[in-house]
N, C-alpha and C positions, 0 to 999 in steps of 0.2 A: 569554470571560468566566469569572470565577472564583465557583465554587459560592460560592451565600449560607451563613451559618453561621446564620442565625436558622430554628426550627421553628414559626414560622406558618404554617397555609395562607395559600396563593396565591390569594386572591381575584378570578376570572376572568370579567369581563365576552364575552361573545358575541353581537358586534351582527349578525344577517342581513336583509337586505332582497329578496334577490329570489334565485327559485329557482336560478339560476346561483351566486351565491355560498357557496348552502348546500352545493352539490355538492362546495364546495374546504372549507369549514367543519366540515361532519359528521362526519369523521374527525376531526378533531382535538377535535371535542366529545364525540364517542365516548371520546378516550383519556384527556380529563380526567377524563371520570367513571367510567373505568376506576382511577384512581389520587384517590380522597377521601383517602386518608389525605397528601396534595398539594396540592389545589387541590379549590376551591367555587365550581360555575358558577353562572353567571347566562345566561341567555338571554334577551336581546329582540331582537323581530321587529317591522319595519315595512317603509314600502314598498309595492310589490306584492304580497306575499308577504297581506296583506291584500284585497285587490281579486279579487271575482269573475270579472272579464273576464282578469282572467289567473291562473285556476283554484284562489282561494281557498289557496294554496301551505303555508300555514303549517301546513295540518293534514298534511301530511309529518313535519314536524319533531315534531307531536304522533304518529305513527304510529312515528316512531323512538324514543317515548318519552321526550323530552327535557320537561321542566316550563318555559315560558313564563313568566317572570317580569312580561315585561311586553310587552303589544301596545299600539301606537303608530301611529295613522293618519294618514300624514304626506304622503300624495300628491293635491296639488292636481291633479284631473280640466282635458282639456284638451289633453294629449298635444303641447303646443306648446314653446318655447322659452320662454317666459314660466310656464307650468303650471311647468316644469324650478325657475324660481326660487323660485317660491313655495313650492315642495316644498320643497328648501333650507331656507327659513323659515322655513317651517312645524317642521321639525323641529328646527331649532335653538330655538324655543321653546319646546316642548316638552320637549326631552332636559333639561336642568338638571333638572329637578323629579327624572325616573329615576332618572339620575345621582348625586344627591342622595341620594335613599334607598339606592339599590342599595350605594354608597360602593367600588366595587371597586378593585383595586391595580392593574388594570391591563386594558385592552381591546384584542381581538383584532376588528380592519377587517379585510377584503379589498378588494383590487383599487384599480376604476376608476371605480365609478358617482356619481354625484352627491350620493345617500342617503351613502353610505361617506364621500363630505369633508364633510357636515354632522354625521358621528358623529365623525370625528375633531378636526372644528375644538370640538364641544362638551368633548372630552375633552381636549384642549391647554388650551382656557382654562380647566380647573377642575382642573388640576394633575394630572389621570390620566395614568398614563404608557400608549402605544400601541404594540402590535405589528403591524406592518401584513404583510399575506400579499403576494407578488406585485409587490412593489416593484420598480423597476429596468427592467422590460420598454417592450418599443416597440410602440406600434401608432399607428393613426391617429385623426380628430377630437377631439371634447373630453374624452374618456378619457384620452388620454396626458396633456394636461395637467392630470387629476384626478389621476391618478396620481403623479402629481409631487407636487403639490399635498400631497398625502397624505404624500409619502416627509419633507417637510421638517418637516412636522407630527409625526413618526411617532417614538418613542425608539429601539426595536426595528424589526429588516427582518428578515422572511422570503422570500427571493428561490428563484425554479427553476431556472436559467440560472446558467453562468459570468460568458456575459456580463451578465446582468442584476446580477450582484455589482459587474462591473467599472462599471457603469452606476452604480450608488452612490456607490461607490468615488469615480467622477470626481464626483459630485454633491456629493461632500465630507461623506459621510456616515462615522462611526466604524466602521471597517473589525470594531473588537471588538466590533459592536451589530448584524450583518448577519451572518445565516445562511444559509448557500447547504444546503439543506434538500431542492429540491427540490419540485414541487405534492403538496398532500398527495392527490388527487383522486386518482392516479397509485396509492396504496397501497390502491383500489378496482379500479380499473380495470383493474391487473395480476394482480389475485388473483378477478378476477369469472369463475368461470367457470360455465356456466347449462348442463346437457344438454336442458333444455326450451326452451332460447331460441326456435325454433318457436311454442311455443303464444303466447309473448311477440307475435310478427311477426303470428301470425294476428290477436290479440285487435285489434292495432292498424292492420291493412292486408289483411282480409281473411282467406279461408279457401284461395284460391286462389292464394297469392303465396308465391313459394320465396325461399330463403333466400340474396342474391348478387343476386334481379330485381329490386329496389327501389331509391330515393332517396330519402333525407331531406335534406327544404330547410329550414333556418333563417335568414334572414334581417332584419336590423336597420334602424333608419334611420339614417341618417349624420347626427348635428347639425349640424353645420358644413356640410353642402349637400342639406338638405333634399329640394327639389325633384329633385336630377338621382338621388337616390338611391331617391323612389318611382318614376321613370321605368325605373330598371335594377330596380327591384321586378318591374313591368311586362312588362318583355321577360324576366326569368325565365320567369314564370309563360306564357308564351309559347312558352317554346324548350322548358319541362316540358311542356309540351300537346301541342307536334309530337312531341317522344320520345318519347309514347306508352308509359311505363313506371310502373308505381304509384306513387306520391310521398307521403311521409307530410308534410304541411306545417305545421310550430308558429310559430303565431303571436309577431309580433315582441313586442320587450320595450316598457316605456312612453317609452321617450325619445317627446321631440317629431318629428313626423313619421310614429307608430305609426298614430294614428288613419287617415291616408292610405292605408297598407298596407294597411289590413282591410277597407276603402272597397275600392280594387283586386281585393281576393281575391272580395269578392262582388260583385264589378260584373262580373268573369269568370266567375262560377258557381263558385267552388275548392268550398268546400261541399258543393254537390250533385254534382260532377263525378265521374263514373265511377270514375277513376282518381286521383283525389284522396281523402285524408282530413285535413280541418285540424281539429287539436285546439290549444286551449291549454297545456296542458300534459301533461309523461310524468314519471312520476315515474322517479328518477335510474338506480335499477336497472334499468328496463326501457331507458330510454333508449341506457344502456350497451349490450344485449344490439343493440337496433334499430341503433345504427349499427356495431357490432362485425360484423354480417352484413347492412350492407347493400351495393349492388353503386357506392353512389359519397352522398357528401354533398356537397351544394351549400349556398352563402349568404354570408356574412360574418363567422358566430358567430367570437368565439374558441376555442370548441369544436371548429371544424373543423382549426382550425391545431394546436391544442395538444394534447385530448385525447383525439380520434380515430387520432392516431398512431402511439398506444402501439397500436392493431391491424391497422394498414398497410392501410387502408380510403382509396380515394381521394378525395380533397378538391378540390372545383372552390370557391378565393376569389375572391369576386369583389367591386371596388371596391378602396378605400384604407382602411377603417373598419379594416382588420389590417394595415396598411401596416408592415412593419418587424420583426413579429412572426418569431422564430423558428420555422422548418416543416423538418418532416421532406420525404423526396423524393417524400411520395404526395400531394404540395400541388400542382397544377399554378393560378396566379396568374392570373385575367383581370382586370387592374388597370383597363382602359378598356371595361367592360362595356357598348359604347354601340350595339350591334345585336343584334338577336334571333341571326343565324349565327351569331355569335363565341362567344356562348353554347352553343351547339344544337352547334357543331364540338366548346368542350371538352367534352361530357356525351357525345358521341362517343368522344374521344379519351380519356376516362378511367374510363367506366361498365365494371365488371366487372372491372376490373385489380384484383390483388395484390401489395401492395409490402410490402417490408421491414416491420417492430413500430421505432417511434423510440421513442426513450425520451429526449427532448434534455428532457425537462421532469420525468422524474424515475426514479424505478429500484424504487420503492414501498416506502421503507421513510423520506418525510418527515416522519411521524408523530413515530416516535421522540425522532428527533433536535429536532423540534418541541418535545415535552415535558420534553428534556432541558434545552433552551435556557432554558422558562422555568421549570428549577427552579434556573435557576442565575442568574437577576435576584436581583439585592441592592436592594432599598426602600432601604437608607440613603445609596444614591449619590443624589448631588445630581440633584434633576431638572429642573435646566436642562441641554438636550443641548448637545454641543459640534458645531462644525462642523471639519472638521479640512481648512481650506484647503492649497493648495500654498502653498511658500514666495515670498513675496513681497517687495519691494524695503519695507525698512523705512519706517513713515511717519515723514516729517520737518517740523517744526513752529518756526517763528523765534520766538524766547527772548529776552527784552529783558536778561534776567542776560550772556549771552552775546554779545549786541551790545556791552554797556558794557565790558563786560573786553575787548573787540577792539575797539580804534580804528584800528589800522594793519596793515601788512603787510608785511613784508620778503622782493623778490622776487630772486631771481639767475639771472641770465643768461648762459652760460655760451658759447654760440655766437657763431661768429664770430672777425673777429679781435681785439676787443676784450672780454673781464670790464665784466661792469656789477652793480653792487648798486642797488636802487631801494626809496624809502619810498613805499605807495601809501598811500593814506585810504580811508577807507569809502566816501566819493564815487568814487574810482577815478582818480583826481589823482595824479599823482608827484609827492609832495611832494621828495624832494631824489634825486641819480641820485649815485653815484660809477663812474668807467669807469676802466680801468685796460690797457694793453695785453697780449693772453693770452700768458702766459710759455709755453715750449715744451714741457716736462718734466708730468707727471702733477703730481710733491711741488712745483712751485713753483705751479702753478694752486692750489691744494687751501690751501697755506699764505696764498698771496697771497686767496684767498675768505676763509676765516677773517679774517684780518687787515681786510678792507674789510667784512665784519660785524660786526665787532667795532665799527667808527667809526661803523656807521649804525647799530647797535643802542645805540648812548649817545645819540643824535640822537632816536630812534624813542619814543614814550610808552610805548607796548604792544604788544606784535608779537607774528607767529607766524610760521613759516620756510617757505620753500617752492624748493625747488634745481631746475631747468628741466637736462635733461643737453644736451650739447655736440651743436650739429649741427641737423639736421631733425626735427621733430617736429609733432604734427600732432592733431587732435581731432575728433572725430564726433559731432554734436549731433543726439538721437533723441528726438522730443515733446518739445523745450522741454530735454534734458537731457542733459548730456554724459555720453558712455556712456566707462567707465572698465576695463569689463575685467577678470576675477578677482585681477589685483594689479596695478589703476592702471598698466595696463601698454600700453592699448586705442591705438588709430592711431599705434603707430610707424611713422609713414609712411618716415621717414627711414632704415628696415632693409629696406624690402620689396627684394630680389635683383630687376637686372634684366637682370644680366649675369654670366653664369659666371665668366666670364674678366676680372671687372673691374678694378681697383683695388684695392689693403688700405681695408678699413675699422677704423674704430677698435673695433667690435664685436668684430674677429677675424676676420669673415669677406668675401668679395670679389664687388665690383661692387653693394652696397649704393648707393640713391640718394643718400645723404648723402656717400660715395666720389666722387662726381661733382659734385652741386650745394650743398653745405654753405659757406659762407664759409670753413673752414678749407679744404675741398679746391679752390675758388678760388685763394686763397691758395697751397697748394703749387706749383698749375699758375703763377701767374705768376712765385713764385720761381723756376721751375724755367728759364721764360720768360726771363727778366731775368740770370738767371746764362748763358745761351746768346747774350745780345744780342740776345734776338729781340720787347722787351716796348717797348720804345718807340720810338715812333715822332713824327714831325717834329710839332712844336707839344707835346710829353711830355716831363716830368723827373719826378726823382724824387731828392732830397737824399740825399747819403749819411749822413745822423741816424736817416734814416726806413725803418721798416721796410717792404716790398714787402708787398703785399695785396692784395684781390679788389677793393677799389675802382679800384686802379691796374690792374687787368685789365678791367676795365670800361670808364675812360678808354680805354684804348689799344682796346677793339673798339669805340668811338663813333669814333676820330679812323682806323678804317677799318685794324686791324690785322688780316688773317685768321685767323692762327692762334689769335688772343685770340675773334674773332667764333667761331671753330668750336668749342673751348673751349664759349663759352657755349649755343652751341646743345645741343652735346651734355648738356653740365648738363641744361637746359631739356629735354631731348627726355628724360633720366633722370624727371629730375619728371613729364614728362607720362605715361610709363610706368607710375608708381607710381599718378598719378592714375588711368588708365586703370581699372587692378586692384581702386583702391577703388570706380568706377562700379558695374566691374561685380558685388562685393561689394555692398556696400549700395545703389545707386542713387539717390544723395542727387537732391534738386534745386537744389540751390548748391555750391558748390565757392570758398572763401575764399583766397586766396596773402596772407600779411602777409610785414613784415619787410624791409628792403632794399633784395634780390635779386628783391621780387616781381616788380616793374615789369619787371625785365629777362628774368622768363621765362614773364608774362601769353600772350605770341603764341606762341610755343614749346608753351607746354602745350596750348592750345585748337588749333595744326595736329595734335599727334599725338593726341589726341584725335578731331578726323574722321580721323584717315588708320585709329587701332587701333580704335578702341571701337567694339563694336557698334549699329547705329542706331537701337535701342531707347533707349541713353544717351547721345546724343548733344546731343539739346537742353540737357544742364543748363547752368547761369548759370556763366562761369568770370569773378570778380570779382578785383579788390585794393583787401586793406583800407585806409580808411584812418587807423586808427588809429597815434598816435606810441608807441612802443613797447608793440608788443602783443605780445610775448613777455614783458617785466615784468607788465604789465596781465592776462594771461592766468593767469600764476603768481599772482599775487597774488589776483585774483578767487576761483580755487578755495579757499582758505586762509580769506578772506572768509567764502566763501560757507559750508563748512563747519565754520568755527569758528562762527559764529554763528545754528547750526541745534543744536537738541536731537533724539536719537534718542528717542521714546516706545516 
């Protein structure tokens, strides 16, 4: 993006809802208001971030000093699936009025949560442009598709991930409007360093608890399968009780299916238990130090995946609620948490290890680049965003201006042993044919075309031209549409090679199936036949007026001539080779022969067919058409069809 020239501040809305997204937020609301002489924050808070039961949050953000512009209480009690929507509702009610006052140029969402698409959908429909944090990534339940949700809505991306960019990218987002940034959480978390972190661990887990002996569990519900995911609640807090090791446990978040949770923890005794401490909430800096030395974190947070990493702290995920998510090597996955052992083995196999520092989520320096991003929004670009699809087959739309200018078609035909020029209609009718027999030479074919266009375009009302080349040829019809190939070039059936050592073709090159089964290469073979004395036979003539052709090789292998019959096989056995090739290319389910020659090499093509193609292509339909000249009919159709189509 290219720096704004205008000196207004940047009027920056900062919408947070629940203590997780403050964690990725805070930084960057630190650096705005590190730079006033830049940008004018706004903060509002709603959410949980208001609710006692999950530890009244917002006076954090007043502890970092931040001024609260506006508190909004937008969460319908209920912790159900239905509470989820009313919340939505709720808040979308609500926000215009803020929004309205506040007037900002521009709002900074995070993430995935539900609160986050009711601030973005209010800010889309009231023309505020959006920069969303975190866009692009993969996880599991109705997050991911919040997320999405979000990114479509969103003008601006701030992504942590390569691939989360590239995840854009394919989403068809403006590659100029997405900043691979990096989490800004990351530019905390790699500069936190505490020499009391100790008194930290004591305050929160005791007096007797060293620093490596611990676990912190955080665990969510899964909207999308409510039920099996308090069950795997269940057998944590299970497999945590046989371990027998301190656990600090923070209460899930409000999604629906929380209230179940908490039911659980104290129907266990968590609370009162020895070696339990369940708080609702740690404020961010301690949190940090808590699981930077703890001996292993278990749950389904995205915390555990993402920004535990950055201190190679081992991570036991469990379920699909982080399905997809990028993890460093200290992640070990139990995706089918469905027994207490399974559980109770990973907190084995992973309590106390020390693994590598990841940093696949940032390198701690996405602030910057965060602030540089948005001091380089320009307000006078248009804010309608674009979507920047891949390229696509042009849309095409039937034009009544272009039907009337096209009444006719003029088709030519060029194969065989006969030149034919034909007028087709719009119905597809041959109104008149001229045929002419094909002269031997390149310049007399070429000249003698001209000449019989010339006679049927005085005939024709209104035409458009269309030249069929000499030989085999052939079409592949894909959803309704014939596929043509980077230069109209698409099912030269009649080139595919199926013999090294074949024949000349007219292309230049040898053993082409047009070299074998074309009516001109018929043709050759029975001249060749007939100058030997070997082409007719008893009940056959042939006038010395008339020139020798593939029909009179035909005659002569019906009235039982061998070498005219082998001849044809071999043609026949040419085509079904080529046939074969295109099975097993495309794997059509019909297969059409016109023209002719079909009829005489229907059996032919459908035995090499079972003898070559694999059995997977073997059932398709081998038909002949029966239309009366469908090679005119075919030429002329495309001419048709394309002349009287507008490209919009």
């Amino acid at each position: 993006m290219e720096k704004k020239e205008n000196n207004r501040k940047l009027r920056v809305c900062v919408a947070t809802c629940n203590r997780a997204d403050y964690s990725k937020l805070a930084p960057i609301m630190f650096g705005i208001k590190m730079e006033p002489e830049f940008f004018e924050l706004d903060v509002v808070v709603l959410g949980s971030h208001l609710i006692d039961d999950y530890g009244n949050t917002y006076r954090m953000i007043e502890q970092d000093d931040f001024d609260i512009n506006t508190r909004l209480h937008t969460i319908v009690r209920g912790e159900d699936e239905a509470a989820m929507v009313e919340s939505v509702g709720l808040a979308l009610v609500k926000l215009p009025d803020v929004l309205n006052r506040l007037k900002p140029d521009i709002m900074i969402v995070h993430g995935d949560r539900f609160d986050a698409l009711a601030l973005a959908t209010s800010a889309a429909l009231m023309n505020i442009r959006i920069l969303h944090i975190e866009g692009g990534e993969v996880s599991g339940t109705i997050d991911d598709s919040i997320r999405h949700a979000i990114t479509k809505l969103a003008h601006y991306h701030v992504c942590c991930t390569r691939s989360a960019e590239q995840h854009l990218i394919s989403m068809c987002e403006d590659h100029d409007r997405i900043l691979l940034a990096g989490c800004p959480s990351y530019d905390k978390l790699l500069s936190a360093k505490n020499k009391d972190y100790m008194s930290i661990i004591r305050m929160w887990l005791g007096d007797d608890v060293k620093s490596k002996d611990y676990i912190v569990a955080l665990q969510h519900p899964v909207t999308t399968d409510i039920k099996h995911s308090i069950k795997m609640f269940e057998l944590t807090l299970d497999a945590l009780i046989s371990f027998n090791k301190r656990t600090l446990v923070l209460f899930p978040n409000i999604d629906a299916g929380s209230k179940e949770m908490v039911r659980v923890m104290r129907k266990k005794g968590i609370e009162h238990h020895p070696n339990f401490r369940a708080v609702k909430h740690v404020p961010f800096d301690q949190f940090i130090q808590l699981v930077a030395h703890a001996g292993c974190m278990i749950g389904n947070s995205s915390c555990g995946v993402r920004e535990v990493g950055a201190f190679g702290t081992p991570v036991i995920n469990l379920g699909t609620r982080q399905i997809g998510r990028e993890t460093g090597e200290n992640v070990l996955h139990v995706r089918d948490a469905d027994t207490q052992d399974k559980i109770l083995q990973a907190l084995h196999l992973q309590f106390g290890k020390q693994y590598p520092c990841s940093k696949i989520y940032g390198d701690g320096n996405a602030v910057p680049r965060i602030l540089k991003f948005l001091k380089s929004i320009d307000l006078q670009e248009p804010l309608q965003k674009k979507f920047c699809f891949p390229p696509v087959k042009d849309n095409i739309s039937q034009d009544i201006d272009h039907i009337l200018e096209t009444l006719s078609a003029l088709a030519v035909d060029l194969g065989g042993t006969n030149l034919r020029v034909a007028i087709v209609s719009m119905k597809g009718e041959v109104v008149k044919k001229y045929t002419q027999f094909n002269p031997k030479t390149y310049e007399e074919r070429i000249n003698l075309i001209l000449q019989m266009c010339v006679e049927a375009a005085a005939e024709a009302v209104k035409l458009n031209c269309r030249i069929l080349g000499v030989g085999i040829g052939g079409g592949i019809i894909h959803q309704h549409e014939l596929i043509h190939g980077s230069s109209f070039c698409a099912a030269e059936l009649g080139h595919i090679v199926v013999s090294l050592d074949g024949p000349d073709c007219s292309c230049g090159s040898h053993g082409c199936i047009e070299a074998y089964a074309s009516g001109m290469a018929l043709q050759r073979e029975a001249k060749k036949l007939h100058d030997e004395d070997q082409l007719l036979v008893e009940g056959m003539s042939v006038p010395k007026d008339e020139a020798v052709g593939a029909l009179h090789l035909i005659q002569a292998a019906k009235l039982g001539n061998a070498k005219a019959q082998s001849i044809l096989r071999t043609a026949g056995t040419a085509l079904g080779l080529g046939v074969v090739n295109i099975l097993h290319t495309m794997n059509p389910s019909l297969v059409i022969l016109s023209g002719v020659l079909a009829s005489h090499y229907v059996h032919t093509v459908k035995d090499v067919i079972r003898q070559q193609a694999l059995s997977s292509v073997q059932d398709v339909d081998v038909v002949v058409s029966d239309l009366v000249e469908p090679a005119l009919l075919g030429a002329a159709s495309m001419v048709l069809d394309y002349t009287t189509r507008r490209i919009y």
